[in-house]
N, C-alpha and C positions, 0 to 999 in steps of 0.2 A: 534088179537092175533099174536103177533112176534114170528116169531121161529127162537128159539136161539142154532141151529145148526151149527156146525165148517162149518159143507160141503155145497155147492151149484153146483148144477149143470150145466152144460153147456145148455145154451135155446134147443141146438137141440135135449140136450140126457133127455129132461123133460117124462115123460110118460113110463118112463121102466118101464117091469114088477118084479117086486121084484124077483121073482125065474121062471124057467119054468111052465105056467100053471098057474101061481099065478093072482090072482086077483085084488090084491093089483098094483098099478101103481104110482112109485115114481115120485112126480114133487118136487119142489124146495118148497110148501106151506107146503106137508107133512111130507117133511124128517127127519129122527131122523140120530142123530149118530149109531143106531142100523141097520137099513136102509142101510146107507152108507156101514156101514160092510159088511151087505151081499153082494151088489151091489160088494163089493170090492173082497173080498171069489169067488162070481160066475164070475166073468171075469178074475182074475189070475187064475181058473182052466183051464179055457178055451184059453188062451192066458198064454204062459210061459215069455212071457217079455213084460206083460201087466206095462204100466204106468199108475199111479190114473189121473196123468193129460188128460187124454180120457177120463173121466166120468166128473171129478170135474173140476168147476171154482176156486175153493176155500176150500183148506183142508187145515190141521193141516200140520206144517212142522216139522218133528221130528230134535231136533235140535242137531247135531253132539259134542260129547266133542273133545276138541284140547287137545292135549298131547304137550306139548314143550320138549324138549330135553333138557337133563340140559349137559352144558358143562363139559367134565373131566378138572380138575386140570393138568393133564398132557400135556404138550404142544408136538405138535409131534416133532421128532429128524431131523434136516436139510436134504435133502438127499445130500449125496457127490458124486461129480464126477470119475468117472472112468480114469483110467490114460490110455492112449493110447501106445500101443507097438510099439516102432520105432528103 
């Protein structure tokens, strides 16, 4: 049976427990994308500048939209030199 999960975990971080106390113990055979969430939820509680790359080998990359700038019709006005007092 293949499991067809976005995530994988790193070999060393195999065997977490799902939550404190919990019984459940995530390795890379069990994991669901539910799974991962938590795993994700209970380490950015605990760490405020937790990155998913500590746990996962392999997640989903949420993919950023690019905004281009659209150029104004208005061309800017040259600037001019200042005339010197002598």
């Amino acid at each position: 049976m293949e499991n067809d999960c976005k995530y994988r975990l790193h070999k060393k971080r195999e065997g977490l427990p799902l939550a404190f106390g919990s019984n459940i113990r995530v390795t890379n055979r069990n994991i669901t994308d539910e799974y991962a969430k938590k795993l994700i939820e209970r380490y950015s509680e605990v760490k405020k500048d937790f990155d998913i790359s500590y746990l996962f080998a392999k997640y989903p990359v949420q993919e950023v939209e690019v905004i281009q700038e659209v150029e104004s019709k208005e061309t800017p006005k040259p600037k001019r030199k200042r005339k010197s007092n002598k």
